[in-house]
N, C-alpha and C positions, 0 to 999 in steps of 0.2 A: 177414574178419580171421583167418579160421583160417590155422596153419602150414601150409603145405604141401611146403614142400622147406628140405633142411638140406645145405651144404655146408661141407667143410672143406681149408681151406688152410695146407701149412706151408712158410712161407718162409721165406730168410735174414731176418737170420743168425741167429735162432733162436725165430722167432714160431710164434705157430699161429693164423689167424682164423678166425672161423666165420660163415657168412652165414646167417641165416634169410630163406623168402622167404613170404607170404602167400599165399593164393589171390586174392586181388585186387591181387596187383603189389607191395606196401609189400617194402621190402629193410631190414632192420637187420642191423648188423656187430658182433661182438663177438671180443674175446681171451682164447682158454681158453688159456694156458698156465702150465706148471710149468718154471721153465727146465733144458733138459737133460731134462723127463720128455715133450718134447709129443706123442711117439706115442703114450702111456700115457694123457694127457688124451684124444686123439685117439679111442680105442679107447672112453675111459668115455662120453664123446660121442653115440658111436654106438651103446652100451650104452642111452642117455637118449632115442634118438629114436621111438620107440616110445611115449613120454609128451607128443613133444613136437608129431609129424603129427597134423595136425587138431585140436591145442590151441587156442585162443581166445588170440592173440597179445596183447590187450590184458587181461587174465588175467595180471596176473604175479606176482602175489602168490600164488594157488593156483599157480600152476606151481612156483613158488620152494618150499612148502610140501607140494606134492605129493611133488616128486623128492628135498627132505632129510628130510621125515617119514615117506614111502612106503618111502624102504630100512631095513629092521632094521640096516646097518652104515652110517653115515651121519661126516660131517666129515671132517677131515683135505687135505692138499695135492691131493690126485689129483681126488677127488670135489666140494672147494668150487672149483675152478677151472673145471672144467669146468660147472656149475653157473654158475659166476662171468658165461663169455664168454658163455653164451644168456641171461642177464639181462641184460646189456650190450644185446645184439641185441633183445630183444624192447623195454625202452628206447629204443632208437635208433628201434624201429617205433610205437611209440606217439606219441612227440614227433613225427615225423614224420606220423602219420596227420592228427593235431591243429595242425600247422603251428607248433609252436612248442618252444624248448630244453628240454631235460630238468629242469632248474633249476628252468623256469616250475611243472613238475609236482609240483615238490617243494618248496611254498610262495617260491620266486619269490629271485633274488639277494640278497643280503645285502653286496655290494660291487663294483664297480665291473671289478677288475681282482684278478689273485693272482700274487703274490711268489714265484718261483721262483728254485732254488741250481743253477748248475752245477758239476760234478763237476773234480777236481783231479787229476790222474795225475802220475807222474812217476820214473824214479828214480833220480837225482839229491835232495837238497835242494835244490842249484841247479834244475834241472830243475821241482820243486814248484813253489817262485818263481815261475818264469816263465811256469808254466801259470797262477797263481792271478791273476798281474797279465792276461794274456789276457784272463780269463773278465771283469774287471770292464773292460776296454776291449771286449768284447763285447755288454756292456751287463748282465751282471750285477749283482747287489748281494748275494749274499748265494753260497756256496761250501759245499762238501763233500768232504771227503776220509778215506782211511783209513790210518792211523800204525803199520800194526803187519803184519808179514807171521808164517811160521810163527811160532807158539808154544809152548814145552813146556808141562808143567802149572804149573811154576814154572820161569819160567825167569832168568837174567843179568842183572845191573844194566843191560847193555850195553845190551839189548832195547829194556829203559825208559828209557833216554839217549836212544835213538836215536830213538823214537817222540816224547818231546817236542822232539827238535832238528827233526823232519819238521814240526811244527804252529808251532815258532818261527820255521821259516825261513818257510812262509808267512805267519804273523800283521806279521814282520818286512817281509814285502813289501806288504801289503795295506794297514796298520794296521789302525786299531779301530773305522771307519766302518761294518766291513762284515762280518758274520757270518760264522762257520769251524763249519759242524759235524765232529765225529769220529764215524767209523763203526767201533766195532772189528771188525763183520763176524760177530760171536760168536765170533771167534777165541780170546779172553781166556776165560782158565777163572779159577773164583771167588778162586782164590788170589794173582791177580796184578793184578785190577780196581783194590783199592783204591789202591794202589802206582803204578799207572798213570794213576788220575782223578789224585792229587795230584800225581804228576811233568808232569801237563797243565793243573789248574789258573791255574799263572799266566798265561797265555797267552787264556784265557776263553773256550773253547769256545761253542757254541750249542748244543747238546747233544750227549750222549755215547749212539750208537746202538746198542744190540743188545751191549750190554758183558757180556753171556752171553748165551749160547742161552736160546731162549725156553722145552726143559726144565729149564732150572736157574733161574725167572724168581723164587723165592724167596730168590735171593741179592740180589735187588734192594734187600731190605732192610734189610740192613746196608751197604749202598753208598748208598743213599737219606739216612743220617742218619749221613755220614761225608763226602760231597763237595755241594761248592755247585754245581756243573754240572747242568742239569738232566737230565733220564733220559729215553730217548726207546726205543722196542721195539716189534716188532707186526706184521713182515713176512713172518714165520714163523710165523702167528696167523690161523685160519681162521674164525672166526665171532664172533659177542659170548658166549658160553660158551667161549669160550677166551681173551679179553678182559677177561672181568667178574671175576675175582678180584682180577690186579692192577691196576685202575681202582677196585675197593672196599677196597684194602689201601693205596692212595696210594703203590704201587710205583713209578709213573712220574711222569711230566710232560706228556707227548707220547706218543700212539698212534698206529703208523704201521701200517693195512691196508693193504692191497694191494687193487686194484679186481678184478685177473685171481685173485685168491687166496681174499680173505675173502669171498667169496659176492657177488662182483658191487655196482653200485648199492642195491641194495634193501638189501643186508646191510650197508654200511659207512656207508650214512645212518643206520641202527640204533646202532650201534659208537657214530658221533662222535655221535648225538644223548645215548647214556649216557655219553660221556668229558664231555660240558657238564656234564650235572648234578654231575660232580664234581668241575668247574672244569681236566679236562683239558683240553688241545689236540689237532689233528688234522694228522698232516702225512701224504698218504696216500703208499706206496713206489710206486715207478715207474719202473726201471729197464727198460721193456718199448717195447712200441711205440707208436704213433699211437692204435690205439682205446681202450688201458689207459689212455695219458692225458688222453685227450680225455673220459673218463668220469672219471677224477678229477676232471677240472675241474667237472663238474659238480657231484659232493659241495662241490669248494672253494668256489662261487658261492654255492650256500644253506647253509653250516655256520658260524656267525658264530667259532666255535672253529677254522676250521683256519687253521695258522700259516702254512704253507711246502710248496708243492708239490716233489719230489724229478722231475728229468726227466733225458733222454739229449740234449738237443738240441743239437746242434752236437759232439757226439761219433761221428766216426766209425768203425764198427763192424769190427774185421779179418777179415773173409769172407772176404778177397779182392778182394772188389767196393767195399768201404771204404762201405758201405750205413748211409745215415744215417735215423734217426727219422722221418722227413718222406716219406722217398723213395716211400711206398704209396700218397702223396695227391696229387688233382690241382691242391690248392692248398696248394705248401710253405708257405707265407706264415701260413699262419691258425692258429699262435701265434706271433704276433708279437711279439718279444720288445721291449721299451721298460721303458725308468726299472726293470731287473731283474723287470718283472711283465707276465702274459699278460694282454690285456682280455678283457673276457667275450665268449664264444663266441655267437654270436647266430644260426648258420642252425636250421633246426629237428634234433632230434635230439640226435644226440652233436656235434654242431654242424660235423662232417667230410664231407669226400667222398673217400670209395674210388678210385682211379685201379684199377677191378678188371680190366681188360688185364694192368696191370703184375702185379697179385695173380697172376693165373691163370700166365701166364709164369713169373713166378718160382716158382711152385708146381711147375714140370715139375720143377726142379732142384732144390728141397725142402734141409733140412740136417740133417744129424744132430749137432747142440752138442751137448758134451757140457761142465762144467767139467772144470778141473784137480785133478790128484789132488796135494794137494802133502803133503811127508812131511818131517820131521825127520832132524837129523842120522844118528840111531840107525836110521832106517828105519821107524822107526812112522809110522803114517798123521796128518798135523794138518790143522786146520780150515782150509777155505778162505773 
């Protein structure tokens, strides 16, 4: 079971996976990436593989403890991501040695099947519309969208018309059956939140995500005990020590880790087992690929707290190649989307199989994503 080889692969449109292989054959898959940094992750990787040939695969708990206690500079986007995708993989090697899901390893389901939201583009409000009514003839039940493009630090009445006419037109097309969360993106700076919950309120949100940056997460507080919306943050949030203050201040509602981000498996079982005790929820982020979600789902199977998985599926991606979520596996089918919810993953592992031809190929032509830089009238730089 020791490691023996470590490969890294980065494909459109903007992944980076990582294979760990055994010296006895076991292969686990994992996704280190920061989107937009994944050379960066890529380099820290290779930085970690020196801890990681001839580790005890089934060890991951000192591995996990080794590589963030062992550096005197430890946490942050670059390091728990990378961190993140070999805890995925060596997961993925364990369930598999054992013949059985991830889930089973970490005291065993807790539900049947998990509730996922598809994402709402548009831009148009028409255009919103007519995406939001797709997704639930899709088989959705539950949506996500974001209402707000650049922002000054204060900005126009206009802003805030405009953003609740975005969530009107779709609430208008959907009706009330069926959950709208809002994402501000962290766009919103502290001065225009409140202003913005209430010009959104009527329309009843499912929560209001990342309504500041996660540095300014003590604005929470006075937005917590000024709108009924719930609050929902955490995807810009790398471990449960970047987690625990506001989950012990009742800042949120909702804690959204990242599986490729907050320290993998091991780390965001930690997270939602501390959002329980304080009667938070768990919706993990996911705007990545196949193996970030496919490890989410695993958290979502045993955390009787998580609400609502976030996913890409059925969005496809502008590469070029119009590369959709699916496309790296050799069975697109296995999340099956039904009544707006994935059923439980049941092969052993991360409950996936790698199509690793297609990995390795698309790996020649590799991408370099970067986001957009987008800026203000005046030319100053604003949040994306």
């Amino acid at each position: 079971m020791e490691v023996e080889k470590v490969e890294l692969f980065k494909v459109p449109p903007r992944w980076l996976f990582v294979k760990v292989t055994t010296k006895n054959g076991l292969v686990g898959w994992g996704e280190p990436v920061v989107e937009g940094r994944a050379a960066t992750v890529e380099t820290a990787i290779n930085e970690m593989k020196s801890f990681l040939i001839g580790h005890p695969a089934n060890k991951i708990e000192d591995f996990w403890q080794m590589v963030y206690r062992g550096g005197f500079y430890r946490g942050g986007p670059i390091l728990m991501s990378a961190l993140s995708g070999i805890d995925q993989a060596l997961w993925d090697i364990k369930g598999k040695s054992l013949g059985v899901p991830i889930y089973e390893l970490l005291g065993g389901a807790v539900r049947d099947k998990m509730k996922i939201y598809g994402w709402v583009h548009g831009d148009t409000n028409e255009d919103l519309a007519k995406a939001a009514k797709k997704r639930i003839e899709d088989g959705f039940t539950a949506v996500k969208m974001v209402v707000t493009d650049e922002l000054e630090w204060i900005d126009a009445p206009n802003k805030i018309n405009e953003a609740a006419e975005k969530l009107a037109a779709v609430r208008n097309a959907i009706g009330y059956n069926y959950p709208i969360g809002v994402d501000f993106h962290g766009r919103v700076h502290k001065g225009m939140v409140k202003v913005l919950a209430k010009a959104l309120e009527p329309y009843q949100p499912y929560f209001l995500e990342e309504a500041v940056l996660s540095e300014n997460n003590e604005a929470l507080e006075g937005l917590k005990s000024y709108t009924s919306i719930p609050i929902a943050t955490g995807e810009r949030m790398y471990s449960r020590w970047d987690f625990k203050q506001v989950i012990q201040k009742g800042l949120v509602d909702i804690v959204q880790p990242d599986l490729s981000h907050a320290g993998g498996i091991s780390e965001v079982k930690r997270i939602a087992n501390m959002a329980e005790a304080y009667d938070v929820a768990i919706a993990p982020h996911c705007p990545l690929g196949p193996i970030s979600l496919a490890a989410a789902f695993q958290i979502d199977f045993t955390c009787i707290n998580a609400l609502i998985q976030e996913t890409s599926l059925g969005i496809p991606y502008e590469d070029g190649n119009e590369t959709q979520l699916t496309d790296y596996l050799k069975d697109p089918n296995v999340f099956g989307l039904k009544d707006g919810c994935v059923p439980l993953l049941t092969a052993p592992g991360l409950g996936i199989e790698i199509d690793e031809d297609k990995v390795r190929e698309a790996a020649i032509k590799g991408h370099d994503w970067k986001n957009p830089i987008w800026r203000n009238e005046d030319g100053a730089v604003a949040e994306w």
